[in-house]
C-alpha positions as CSV (number, residue, x, y, z in Angstrom):
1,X,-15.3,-28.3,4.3
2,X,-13.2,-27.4,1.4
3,X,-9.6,-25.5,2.4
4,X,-9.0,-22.4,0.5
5,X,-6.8,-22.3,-1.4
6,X,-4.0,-20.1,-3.2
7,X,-5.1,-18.4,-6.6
8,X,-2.7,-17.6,-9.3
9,X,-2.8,-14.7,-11.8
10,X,0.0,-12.7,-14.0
11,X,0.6,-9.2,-14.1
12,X,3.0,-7.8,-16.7
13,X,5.9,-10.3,-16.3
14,X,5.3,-11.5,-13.1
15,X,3.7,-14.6,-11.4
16,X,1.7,-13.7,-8.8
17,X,-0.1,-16.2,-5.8
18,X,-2.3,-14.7,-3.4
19,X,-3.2,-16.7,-0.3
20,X,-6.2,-17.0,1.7
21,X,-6.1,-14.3,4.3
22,X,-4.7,-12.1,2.0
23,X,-5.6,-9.2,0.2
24,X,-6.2,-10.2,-3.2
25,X,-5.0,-7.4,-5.5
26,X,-8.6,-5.4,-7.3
27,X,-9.1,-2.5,-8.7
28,X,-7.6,-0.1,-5.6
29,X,-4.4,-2.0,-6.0
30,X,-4.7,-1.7,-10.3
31,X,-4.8,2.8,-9.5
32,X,-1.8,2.4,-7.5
33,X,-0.2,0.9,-10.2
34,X,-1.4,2.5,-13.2
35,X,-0.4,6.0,-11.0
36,X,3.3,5.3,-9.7
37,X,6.5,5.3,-11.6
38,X,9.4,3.1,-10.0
39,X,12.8,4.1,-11.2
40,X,16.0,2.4,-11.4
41,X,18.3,2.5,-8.6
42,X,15.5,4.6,-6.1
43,X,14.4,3.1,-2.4
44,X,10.8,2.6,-2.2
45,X,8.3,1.5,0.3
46,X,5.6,-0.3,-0.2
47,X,3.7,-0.6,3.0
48,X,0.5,-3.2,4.1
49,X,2.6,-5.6,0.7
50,X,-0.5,-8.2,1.0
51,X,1.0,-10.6,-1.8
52,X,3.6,-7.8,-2.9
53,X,2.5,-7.4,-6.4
54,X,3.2,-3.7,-5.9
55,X,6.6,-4.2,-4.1
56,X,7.4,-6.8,-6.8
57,X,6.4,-4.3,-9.4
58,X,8.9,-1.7,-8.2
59,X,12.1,-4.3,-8.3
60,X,11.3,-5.4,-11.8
61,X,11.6,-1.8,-12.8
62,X,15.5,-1.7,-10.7
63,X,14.1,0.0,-7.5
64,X,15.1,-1.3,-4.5
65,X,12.2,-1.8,-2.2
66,X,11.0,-1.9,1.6
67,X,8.0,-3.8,1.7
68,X,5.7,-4.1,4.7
69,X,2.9,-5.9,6.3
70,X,1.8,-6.2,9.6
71,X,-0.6,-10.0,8.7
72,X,2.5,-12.4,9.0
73,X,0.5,-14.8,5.9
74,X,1.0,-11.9,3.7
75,X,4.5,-11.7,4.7
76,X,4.5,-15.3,3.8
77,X,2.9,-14.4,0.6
78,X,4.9,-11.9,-0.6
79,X,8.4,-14.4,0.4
80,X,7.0,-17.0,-1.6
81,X,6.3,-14.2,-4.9
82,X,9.8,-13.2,-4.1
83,X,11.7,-16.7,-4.4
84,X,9.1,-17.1,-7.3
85,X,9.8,-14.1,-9.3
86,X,13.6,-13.0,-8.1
87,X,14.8,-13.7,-11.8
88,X,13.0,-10.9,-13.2
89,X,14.1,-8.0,-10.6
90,X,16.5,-6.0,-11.0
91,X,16.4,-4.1,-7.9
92,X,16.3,-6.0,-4.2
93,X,12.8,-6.5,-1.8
94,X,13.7,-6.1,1.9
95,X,10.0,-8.1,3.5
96,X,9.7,-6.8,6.9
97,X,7.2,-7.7,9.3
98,X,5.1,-5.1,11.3
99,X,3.0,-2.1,11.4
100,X,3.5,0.6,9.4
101,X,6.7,2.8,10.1
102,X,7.5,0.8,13.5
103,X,10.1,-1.7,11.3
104,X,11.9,1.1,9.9
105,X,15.0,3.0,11.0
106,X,14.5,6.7,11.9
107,X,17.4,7.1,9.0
108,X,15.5,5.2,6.4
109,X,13.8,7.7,3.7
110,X,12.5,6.8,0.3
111,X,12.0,8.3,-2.8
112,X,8.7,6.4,-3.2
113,X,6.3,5.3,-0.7
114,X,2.9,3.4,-1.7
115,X,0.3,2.5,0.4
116,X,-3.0,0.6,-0.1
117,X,-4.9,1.2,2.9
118,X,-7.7,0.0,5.1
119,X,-10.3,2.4,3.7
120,X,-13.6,1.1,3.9
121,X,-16.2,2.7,6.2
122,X,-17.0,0.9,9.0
123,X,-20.3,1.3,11.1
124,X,-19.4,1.9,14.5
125,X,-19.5,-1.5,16.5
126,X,-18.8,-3.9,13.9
127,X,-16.0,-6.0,14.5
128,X,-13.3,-6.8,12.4
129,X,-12.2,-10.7,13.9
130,X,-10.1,-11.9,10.5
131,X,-7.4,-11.0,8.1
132,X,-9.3,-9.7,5.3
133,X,-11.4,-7.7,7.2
134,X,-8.9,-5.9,9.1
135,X,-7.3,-5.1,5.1
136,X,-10.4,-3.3,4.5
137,X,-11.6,-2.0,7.5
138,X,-11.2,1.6,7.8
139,X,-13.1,2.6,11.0
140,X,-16.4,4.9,11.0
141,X,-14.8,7.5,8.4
142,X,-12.3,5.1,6.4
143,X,-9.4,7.0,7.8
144,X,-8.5,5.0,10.7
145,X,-5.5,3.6,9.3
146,X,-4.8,6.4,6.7
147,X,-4.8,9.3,9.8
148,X,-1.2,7.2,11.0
149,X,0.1,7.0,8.1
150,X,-0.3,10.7,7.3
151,X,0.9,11.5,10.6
152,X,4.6,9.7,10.1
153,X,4.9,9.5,5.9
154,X,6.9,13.1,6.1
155,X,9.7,11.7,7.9
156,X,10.3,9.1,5.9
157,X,10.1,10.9,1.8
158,X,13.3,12.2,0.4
159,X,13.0,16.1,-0.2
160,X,12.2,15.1,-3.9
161,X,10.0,11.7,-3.0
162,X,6.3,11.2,-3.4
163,X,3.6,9.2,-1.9
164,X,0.5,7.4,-2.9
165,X,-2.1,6.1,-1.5
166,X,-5.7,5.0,-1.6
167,X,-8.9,7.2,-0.4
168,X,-12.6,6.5,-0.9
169,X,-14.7,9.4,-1.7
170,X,-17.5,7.8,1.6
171,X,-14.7,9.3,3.9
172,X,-14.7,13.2,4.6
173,X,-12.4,14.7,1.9
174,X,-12.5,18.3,4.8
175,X,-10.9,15.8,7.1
176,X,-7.9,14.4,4.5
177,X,-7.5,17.7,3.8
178,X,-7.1,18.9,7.6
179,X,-4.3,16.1,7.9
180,X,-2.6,17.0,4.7
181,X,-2.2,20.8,5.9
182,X,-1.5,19.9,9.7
183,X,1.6,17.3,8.5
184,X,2.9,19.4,5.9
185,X,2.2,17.7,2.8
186,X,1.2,18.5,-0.7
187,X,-1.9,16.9,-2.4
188,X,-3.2,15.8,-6.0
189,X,-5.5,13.6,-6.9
190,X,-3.6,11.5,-9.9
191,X,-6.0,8.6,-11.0
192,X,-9.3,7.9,-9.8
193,X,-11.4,4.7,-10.5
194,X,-15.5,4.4,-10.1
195,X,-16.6,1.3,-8.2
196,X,-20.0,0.5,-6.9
197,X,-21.4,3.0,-5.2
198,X,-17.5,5.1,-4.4
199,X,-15.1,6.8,-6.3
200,X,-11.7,5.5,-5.5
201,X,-9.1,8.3,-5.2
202,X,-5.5,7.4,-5.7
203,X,-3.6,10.7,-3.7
204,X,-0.1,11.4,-4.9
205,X,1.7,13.5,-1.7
206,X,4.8,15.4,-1.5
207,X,6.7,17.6,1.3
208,X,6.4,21.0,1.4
209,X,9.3,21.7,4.1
């Protein structure tokens, strides 16, 4: 049996590897990117990194970034694009391994805060038993993963900052909706992509207290 192995690419200036066992950047991650706008001397927080092309993205353009992942081979990943790429950033990349908000300090808050979620449907029963599964898993509605992060993203975005993340259009837009109202956040949809048999949504959120 053959062992996987990495695969290279290059986006604007950067070098990127991509492991197996980790999410290999597609046209989900492409929206995010196309959507955001990393500023010089800003915090960001790029959460679920994968290889960090998103994370590395933000630091070429000066911002100094948070990035997060709670598979410890992306965490891997996204050192090894760090040490690869560090000449070309201008702002720093902080790698943190965990889930979601848990590795960050109730004082942290960001001006920018990206997030590529689980969002895949999931029929009820299937297992999810690797890596890449668990990247794209989303539960029954897709929203397994995003529900948590709608729940905690407030406390974390400056009065000014904004969020983005990744929806599919298979998961009940009523319920994103519901969460948006219940946690106090202001929706847009900002980019969207058609793929297969989904539109991909990218959501830009902001706080509205």
């Amino acid at each position: 049996m053959n062992t996987p192995q990495p695969t290279h690419f290059h986006y604007q200036d950067l070098t990127i590897q991509v492991n197996p066992n980790v999410y290999d950047p597609a046209e989900d991650t492409y929206l995010l990117l196309t959507n955001i706008h990393p500023q010089p001397n800003t915090n960001a927080l790029d959460l679920g990194t994968g290889c960090g092309i998103i994370a590395l993205t933000c630091a070429h353009h000066g911002a100094n970034v948070v990035a997060t992942d709670i598979n410890i081979q992306a965490i891997h990943n996204c050192q090894h694009n760090l040490q690869h790429n560090h000449t070309l950033l201008t702002g720093h990349i902080d790698i943190r391994h965990g889930d979601l908000f848990t590795v960050l300090q109730p004082t942290e808050t960001f001006d920018l805060i990206t997030f590529n979620p689980p969002y895949v449907p999931t029929p009820k029963g299937q297992t999810t038993d690797n890596w890449l599964d668990l990247a794209t898993s989303g539960g029954e509605d897709g929203l397994q993963i995003t529900t948590r992060f709608l729940a905690g993203v407030h406390r974390y975005l400056t009065t000014t900052g904004h969020a983005y993340f990744i929806a599919s259009s298979r998961s009940p837009q009523h319920t994103l909706h519901r969460l948006f109202h219940e946690h106090h956040l202001q929706s847009m949809v900002v980019g969207t992509q058609r793929f297969e048999d989904e539109d991909i949504l990218c959501y830009q959120l902001t706080p509205t207290d």
